[in-house]
C-alpha positions as CSV (number, residue, x, y, z in Angstrom):
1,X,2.3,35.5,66.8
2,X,2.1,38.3,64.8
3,X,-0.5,38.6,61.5
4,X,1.8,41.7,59.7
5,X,5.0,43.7,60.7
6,X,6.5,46.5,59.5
7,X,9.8,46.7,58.4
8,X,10.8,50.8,59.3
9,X,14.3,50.8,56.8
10,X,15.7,49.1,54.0
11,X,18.3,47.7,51.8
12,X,19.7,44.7,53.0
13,X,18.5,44.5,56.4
14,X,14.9,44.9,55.1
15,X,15.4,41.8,53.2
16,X,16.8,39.8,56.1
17,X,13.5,40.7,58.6
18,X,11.7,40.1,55.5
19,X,12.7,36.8,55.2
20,X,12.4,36.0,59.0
21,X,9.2,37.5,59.0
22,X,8.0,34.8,55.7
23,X,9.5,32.1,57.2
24,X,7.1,32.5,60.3
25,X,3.9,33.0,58.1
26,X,4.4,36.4,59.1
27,X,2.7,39.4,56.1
28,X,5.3,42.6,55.7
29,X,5.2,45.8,55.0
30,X,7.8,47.8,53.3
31,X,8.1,51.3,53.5
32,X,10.3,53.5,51.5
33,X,11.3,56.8,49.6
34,X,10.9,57.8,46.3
35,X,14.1,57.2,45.4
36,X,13.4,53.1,46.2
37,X,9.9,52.9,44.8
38,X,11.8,49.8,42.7
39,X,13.9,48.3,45.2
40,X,14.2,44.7,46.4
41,X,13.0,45.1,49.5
42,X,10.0,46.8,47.9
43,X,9.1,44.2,45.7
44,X,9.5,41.0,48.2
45,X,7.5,42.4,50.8
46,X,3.3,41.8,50.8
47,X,2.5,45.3,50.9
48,X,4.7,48.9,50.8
49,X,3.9,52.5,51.7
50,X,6.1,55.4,50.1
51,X,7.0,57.5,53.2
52,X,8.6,60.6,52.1
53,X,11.1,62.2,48.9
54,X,14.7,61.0,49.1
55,X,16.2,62.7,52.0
56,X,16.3,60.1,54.7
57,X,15.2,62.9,57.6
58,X,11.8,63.3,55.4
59,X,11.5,59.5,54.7
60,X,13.3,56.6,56.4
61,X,13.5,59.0,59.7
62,X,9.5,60.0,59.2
63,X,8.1,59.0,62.3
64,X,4.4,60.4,61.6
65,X,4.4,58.8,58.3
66,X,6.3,55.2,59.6
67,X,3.2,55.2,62.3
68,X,0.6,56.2,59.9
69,X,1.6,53.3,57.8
70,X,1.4,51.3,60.4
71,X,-2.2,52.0,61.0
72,X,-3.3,52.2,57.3
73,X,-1.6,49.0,56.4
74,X,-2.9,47.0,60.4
75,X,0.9,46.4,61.1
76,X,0.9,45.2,64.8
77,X,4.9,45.3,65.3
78,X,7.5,47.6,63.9
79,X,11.5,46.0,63.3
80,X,13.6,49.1,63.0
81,X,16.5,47.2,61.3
82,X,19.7,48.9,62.4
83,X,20.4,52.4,61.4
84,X,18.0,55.1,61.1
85,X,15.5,54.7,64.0
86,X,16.4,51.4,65.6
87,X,17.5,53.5,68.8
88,X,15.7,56.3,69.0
89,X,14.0,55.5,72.5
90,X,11.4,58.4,71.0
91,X,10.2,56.1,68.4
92,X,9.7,53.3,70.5
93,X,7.6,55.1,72.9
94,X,5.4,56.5,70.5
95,X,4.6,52.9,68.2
96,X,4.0,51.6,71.8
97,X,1.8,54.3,72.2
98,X,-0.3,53.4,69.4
99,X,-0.7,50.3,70.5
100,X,2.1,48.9,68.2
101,X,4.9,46.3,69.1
102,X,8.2,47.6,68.9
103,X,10.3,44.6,68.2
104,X,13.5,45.8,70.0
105,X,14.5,46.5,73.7
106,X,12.7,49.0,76.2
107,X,12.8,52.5,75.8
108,X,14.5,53.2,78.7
109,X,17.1,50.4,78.1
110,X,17.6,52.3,74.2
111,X,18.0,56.1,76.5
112,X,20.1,54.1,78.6
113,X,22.8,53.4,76.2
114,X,22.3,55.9,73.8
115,X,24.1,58.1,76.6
116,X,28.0,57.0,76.7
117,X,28.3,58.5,80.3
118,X,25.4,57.3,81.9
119,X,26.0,54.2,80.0
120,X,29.6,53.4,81.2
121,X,28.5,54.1,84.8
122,X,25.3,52.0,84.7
123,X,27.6,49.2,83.5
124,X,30.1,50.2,86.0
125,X,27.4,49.3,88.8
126,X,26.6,46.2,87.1
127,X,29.6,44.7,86.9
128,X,31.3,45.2,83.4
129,X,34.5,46.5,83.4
130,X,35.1,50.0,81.6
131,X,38.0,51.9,80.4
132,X,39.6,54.2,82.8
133,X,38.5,57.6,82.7
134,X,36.4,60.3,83.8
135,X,33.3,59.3,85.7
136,X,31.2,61.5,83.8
137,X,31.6,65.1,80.9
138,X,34.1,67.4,81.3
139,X,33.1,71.1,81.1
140,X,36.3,72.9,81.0
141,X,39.7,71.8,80.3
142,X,41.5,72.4,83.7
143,X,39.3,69.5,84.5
144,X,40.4,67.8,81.7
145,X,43.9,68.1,82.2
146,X,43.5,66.8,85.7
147,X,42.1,63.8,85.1
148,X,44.4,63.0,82.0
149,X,46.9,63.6,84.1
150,X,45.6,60.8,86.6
151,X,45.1,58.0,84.0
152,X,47.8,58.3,81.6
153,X,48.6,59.9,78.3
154,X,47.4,59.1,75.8
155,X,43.9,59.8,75.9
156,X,40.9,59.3,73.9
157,X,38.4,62.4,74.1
158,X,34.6,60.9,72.9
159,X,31.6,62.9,72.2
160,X,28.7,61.6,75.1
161,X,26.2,61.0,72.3
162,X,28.4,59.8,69.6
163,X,28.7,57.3,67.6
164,X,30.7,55.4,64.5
165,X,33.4,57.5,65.4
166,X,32.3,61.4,65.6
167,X,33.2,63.6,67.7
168,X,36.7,61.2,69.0
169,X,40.0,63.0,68.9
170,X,43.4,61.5,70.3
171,X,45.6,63.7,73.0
172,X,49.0,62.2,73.0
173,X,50.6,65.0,75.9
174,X,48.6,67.4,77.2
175,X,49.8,70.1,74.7
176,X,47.5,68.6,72.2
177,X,44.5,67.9,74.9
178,X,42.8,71.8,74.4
179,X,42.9,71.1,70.6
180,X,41.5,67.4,70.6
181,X,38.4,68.6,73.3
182,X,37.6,72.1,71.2
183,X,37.7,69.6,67.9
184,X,34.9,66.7,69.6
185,X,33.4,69.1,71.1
186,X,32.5,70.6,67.6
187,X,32.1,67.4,65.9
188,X,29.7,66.6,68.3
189,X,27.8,69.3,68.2
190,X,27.3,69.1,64.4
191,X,26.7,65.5,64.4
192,X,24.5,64.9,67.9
193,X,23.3,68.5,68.5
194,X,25.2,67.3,71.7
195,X,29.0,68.8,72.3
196,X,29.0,66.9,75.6
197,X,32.5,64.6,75.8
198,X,34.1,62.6,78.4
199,X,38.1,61.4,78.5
200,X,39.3,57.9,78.4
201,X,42.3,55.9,78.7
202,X,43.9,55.6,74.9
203,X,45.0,52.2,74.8
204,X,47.4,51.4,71.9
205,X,46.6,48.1,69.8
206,X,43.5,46.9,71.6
207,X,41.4,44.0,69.7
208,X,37.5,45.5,69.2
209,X,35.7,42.4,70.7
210,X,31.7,42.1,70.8
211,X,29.5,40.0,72.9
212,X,26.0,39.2,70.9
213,X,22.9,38.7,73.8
214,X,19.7,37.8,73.5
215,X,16.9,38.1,76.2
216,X,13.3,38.0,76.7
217,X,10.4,38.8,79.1
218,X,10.4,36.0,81.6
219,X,14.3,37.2,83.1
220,X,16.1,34.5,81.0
221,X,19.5,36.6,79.0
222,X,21.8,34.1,76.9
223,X,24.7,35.0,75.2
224,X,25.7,33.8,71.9
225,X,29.9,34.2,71.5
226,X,31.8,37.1,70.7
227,X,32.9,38.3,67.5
228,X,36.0,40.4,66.3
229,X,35.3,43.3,64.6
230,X,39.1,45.0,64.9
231,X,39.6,45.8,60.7
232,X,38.4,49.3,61.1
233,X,38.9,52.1,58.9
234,X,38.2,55.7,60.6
235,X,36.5,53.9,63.6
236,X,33.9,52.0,60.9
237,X,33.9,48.6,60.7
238,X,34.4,46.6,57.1
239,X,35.7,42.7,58.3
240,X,34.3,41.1,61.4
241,X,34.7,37.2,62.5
242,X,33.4,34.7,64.9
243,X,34.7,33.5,66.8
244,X,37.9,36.0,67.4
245,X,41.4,34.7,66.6
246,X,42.4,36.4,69.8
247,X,40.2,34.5,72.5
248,X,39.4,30.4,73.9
249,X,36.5,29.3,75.3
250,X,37.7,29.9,79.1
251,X,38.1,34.2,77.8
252,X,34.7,33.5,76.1
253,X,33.2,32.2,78.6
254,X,34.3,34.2,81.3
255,X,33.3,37.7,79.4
256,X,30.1,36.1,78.2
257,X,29.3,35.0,81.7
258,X,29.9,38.8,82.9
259,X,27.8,40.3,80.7
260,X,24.2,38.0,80.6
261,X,24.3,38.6,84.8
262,X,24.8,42.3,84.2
263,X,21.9,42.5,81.7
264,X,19.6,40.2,84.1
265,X,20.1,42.5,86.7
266,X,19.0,45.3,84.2
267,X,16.1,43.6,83.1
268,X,17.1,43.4,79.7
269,X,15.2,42.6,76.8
270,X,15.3,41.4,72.7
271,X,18.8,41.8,71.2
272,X,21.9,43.7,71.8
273,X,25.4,44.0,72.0
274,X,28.1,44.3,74.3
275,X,31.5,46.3,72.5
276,X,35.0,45.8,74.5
277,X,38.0,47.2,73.7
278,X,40.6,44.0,74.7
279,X,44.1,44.4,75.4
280,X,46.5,42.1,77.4
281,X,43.8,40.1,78.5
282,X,41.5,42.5,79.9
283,X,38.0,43.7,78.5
284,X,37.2,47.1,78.6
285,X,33.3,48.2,77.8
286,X,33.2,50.9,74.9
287,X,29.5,50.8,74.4
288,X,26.2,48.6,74.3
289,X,24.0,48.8,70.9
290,X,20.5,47.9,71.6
291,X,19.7,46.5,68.3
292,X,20.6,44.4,65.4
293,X,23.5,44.9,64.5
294,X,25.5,44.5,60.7
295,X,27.7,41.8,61.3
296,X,24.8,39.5,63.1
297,X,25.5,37.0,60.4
298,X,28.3,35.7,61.3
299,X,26.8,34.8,65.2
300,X,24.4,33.3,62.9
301,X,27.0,30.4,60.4
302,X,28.1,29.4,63.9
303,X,25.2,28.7,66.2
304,X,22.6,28.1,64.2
305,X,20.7,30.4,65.7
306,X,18.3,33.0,63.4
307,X,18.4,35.8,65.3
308,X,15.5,37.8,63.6
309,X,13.6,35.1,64.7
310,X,14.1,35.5,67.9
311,X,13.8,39.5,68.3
312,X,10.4,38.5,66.8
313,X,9.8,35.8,69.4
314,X,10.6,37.6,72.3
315,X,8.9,40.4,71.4
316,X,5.5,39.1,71.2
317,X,6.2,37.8,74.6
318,X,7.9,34.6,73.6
319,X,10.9,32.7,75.8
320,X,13.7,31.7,74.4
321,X,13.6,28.2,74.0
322,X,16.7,26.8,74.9
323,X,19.5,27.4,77.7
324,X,23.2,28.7,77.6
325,X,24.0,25.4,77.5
326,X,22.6,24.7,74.6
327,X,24.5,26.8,72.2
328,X,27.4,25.4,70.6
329,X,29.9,27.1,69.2
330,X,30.9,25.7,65.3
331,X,33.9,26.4,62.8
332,X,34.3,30.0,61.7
333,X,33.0,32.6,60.1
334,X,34.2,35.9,58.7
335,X,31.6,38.8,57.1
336,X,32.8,41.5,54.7
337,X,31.3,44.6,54.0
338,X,30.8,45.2,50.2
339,X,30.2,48.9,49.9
340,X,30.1,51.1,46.5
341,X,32.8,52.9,47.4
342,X,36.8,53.1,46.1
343,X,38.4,50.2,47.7
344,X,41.6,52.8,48.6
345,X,40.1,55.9,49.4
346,X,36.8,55.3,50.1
347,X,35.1,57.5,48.3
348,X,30.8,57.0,47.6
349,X,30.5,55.3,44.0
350,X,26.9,55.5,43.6
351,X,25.3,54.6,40.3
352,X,23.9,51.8,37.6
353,X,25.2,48.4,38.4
354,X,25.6,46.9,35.2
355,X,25.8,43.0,36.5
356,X,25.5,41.8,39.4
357,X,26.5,38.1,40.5
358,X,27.0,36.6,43.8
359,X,29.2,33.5,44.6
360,X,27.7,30.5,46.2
361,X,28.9,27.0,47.0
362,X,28.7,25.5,50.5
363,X,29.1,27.9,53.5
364,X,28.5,31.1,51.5
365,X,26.1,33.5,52.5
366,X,25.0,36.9,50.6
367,X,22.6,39.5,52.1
368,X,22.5,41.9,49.7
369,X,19.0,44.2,47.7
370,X,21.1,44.9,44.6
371,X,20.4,43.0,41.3
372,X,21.2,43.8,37.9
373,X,20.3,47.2,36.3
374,X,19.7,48.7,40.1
375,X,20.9,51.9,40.5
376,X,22.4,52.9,43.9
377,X,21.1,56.5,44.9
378,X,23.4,59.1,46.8
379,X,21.3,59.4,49.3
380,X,21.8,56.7,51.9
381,X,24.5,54.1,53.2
382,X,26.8,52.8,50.7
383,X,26.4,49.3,51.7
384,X,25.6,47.1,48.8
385,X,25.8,44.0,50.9
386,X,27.7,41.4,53.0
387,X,29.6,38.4,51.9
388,X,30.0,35.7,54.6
389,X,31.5,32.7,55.0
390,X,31.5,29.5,57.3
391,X,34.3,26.8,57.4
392,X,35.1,24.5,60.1
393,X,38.0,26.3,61.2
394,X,39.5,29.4,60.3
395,X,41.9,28.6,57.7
396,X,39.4,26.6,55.8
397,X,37.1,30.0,56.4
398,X,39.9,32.0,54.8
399,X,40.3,29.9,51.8
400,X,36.4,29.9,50.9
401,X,36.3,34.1,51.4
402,X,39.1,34.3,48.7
403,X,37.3,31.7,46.3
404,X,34.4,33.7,46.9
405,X,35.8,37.2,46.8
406,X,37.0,36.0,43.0
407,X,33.6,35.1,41.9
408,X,31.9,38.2,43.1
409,X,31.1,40.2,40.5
410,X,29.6,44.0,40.2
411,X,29.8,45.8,37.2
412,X,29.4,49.9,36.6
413,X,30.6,50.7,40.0
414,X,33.3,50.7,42.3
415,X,33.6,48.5,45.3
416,X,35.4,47.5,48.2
417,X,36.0,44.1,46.7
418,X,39.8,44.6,45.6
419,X,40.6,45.6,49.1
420,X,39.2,42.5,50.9
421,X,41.3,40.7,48.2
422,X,44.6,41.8,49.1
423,X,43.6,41.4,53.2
424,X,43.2,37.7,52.3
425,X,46.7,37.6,51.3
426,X,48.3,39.8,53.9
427,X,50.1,37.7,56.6
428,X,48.6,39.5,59.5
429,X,45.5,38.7,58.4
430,X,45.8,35.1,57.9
431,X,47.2,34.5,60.9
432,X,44.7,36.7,62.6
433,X,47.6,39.3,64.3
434,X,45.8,42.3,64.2
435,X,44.4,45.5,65.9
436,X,42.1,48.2,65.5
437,X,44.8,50.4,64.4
438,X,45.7,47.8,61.3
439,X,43.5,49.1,58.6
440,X,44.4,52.2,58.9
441,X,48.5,51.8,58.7
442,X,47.8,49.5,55.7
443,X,45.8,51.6,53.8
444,X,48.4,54.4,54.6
445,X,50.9,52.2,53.1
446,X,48.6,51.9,50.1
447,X,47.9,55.2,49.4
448,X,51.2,56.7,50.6
């Protein structure tokens, strides 16, 4: 196993590895900005290395510096966390290069993905079933207007390198299809340095459904349940649950059954995820993330299974050691996103927090790097952490979040909390009736 790794982000998910990595007899290294020289995960991990001023391109995103740590520090892996470089197939070439482990997938498999064309028809050929659309960018909008014509109104007009919802535009006729492909199309280019889009098939109150996978060197892929992550607000998620209120074990097991032969065929390796749009039944790919992502907690209350652990394992050359049929499947579990931000609006409250407490009890979880007197800067994610909780079925789940939600408490700036306490009470929500589309009317409602 590994003597040191270093952990290349930080917050929260710096803390998780770093825990993972302890629990193995594994030594750390943090790295970090001058703006967290006090942070957490700073202060938990054996060693640090500042990496840059504030800014997270001349920091966080510092690939000299992140490999120069490495090598000052004798770091033989890198986890990328999720976020910042965790898919940048660039990155993982060049640790490999100097002779360091990168603990996430293959390069190619990161290059792969990154690209939402070549992505949806390399999953096309393997056997997961995609959105209809067009089979690769459009260039001009004649084109465009062809193939929207072919598949329907409305469609969804998505930027080829985007992500977290950049550089997406709705056409509902084809009067409004030269606006939405001018507006992605700039959007993308701003964001991805990439105006590149591609059309798809809008479909109206699809479920956002996930598939979690894990795989290692010696061709075995597993899959470890889905989870819903449909309580989106502008195409970001803030509530995800596992398992969703939407599928049984025969959809489960037929989608997760799909996917693991599709990524043996690929040669897959560490962990990923599969994202499907689901409507009336059907699964429709959206994309694959080839890391770690936020919500891997809640995979984690109901299997068991420590999934840092096992992106370690693997990739030191490790097999998973135990077979699909060994995961079970056990209560529920929901994950909410705690972010400084105004629980209406949100709009970025960074600053002091005065006090800080976190609820516990039986089936609650907290992943959080805040503490009292820690001042949030404006420079990065506005996550403060995730709240999640574990029942044995869904309703006693729900009844633990609001018990929790009540005890949560962060003082000196404004969080999302209030807004996950009204969810709890909203019918929709507790009977698990929603769509990706649900947020975003309530919060309308809200805000008028």
């Amino acid at each position: 196993m590994f003597d040191k790794v270093l952990i290349a982000n930080r917050g929260e998910i710096a803390m998780r590895v770093n825990r993972a990595c302890h629990e193995m007899g594994i030594k750390t290294v943090a790295i970090h900005s001058t703006a967290d020289a006090n942070a957490m995960h700073v202060r938990m991990a054996d060693e640090s290395v500042c990496v840059g001023p504030p800014p997270a391109r001349d920091s966080y995103l510092n690939i000299p510096a992140i490999v120069t740590a490495c090598e000052v520090t004798g770091a033989q892996a890198v986890h990328p966390g999720y976020g910042f470089l965790s898919e940048n197939a660039r990155f993982a070439e060049i640790v490999g290069e100097h002779g360091i482990v990168f603990i996430g997938p293959k390069p190619d498999h990161i290059r792969l993905m990154g690209d939402k064309i070549e992505a949806k028809k390399a999953v096309k050929r393997l056997g997961i079933p995609v959105v209809p659309g067009s089979d690769g960018g459009v260039t001009n909008d004649d084109d465009a207007k062809r193939i929207a014509a072919a598949i329907g109104y409305p469609v969804l007009v998505k930027a080829a390198a985007g992500g977290g919802g950049r550089g997406m535009k709705v056409a509902r006729s084809e009067s409004e299809l030269s606006l939405a492909l001018a507006t992605a199309r700039s959007e993308a280019k701003a964001a991805f340095g990439d105006d590149s889009v591609y059309l798809e098939k809008y479909l109206q109150l699809p479920r956002h459904i996930e598939v979690q996978v894990l795989a290692d060197n010696q061709g075995k892929v597993i899959h470890l349940g889905e989870r819903d992550c449909s309580l989106q607000r502008r195409h970001q998620k803030v509530w995800e649950e596992a398992g969703s209120p939407a599928l049984n074990a025969e959809a489960r097991d037929k989608i997760g059954a799909v996917v693991t032969n599709a990524l043996t065929k690929l040669g897959y390796l560490g962990v990923g995820t599969i994202e499907f749009l689901y409507e009336n039944g059907e699964f429709y790919f959206i994309e694959m993330n080839t890391r770690l992502q936020v919500e891997h907690p809640v995979t984690e209350m109901i299997t068991g299974i420590d999934l840092v652990r096992e992106q370690v394992r693997v990739a030191h050359g490790g097999s998973i050691g135990f077979d699909q049929s060994d995961v079970t499947f056990s209560g529920h579990a929901i994950e909410c996103r705690i972010n400084a931000e105004n629980p209406l609006t949100f709009r970025p409250s960074p600053g002091l927090i005065k006090d800080f407490h976190v609820p516990g009890g039986l089936g609650v979880r907290v992943d959080s790097a805040a503490y009292s007197g820690y001042k949030i800067p404006p420079y990065y994610d506005s996550l403060i952490g995730k709240l999640i909780v574990h029942g044995r079925n869904r309703n006693e789940c729900m009844m633990r979040l609001r018990r929790s939600l009540s005890e949560f408490v962060i003082d000196g700036v404004e969080t999302t909390i209030p807004l996950f306490q009204s969810l709890v009470t909203e019918p929709d929500i507790v009977n698990g009736d929603y769509s990706i589309h649900w947020l975003e009317n309530f919060l309308k409602r809200k805000v008028g």
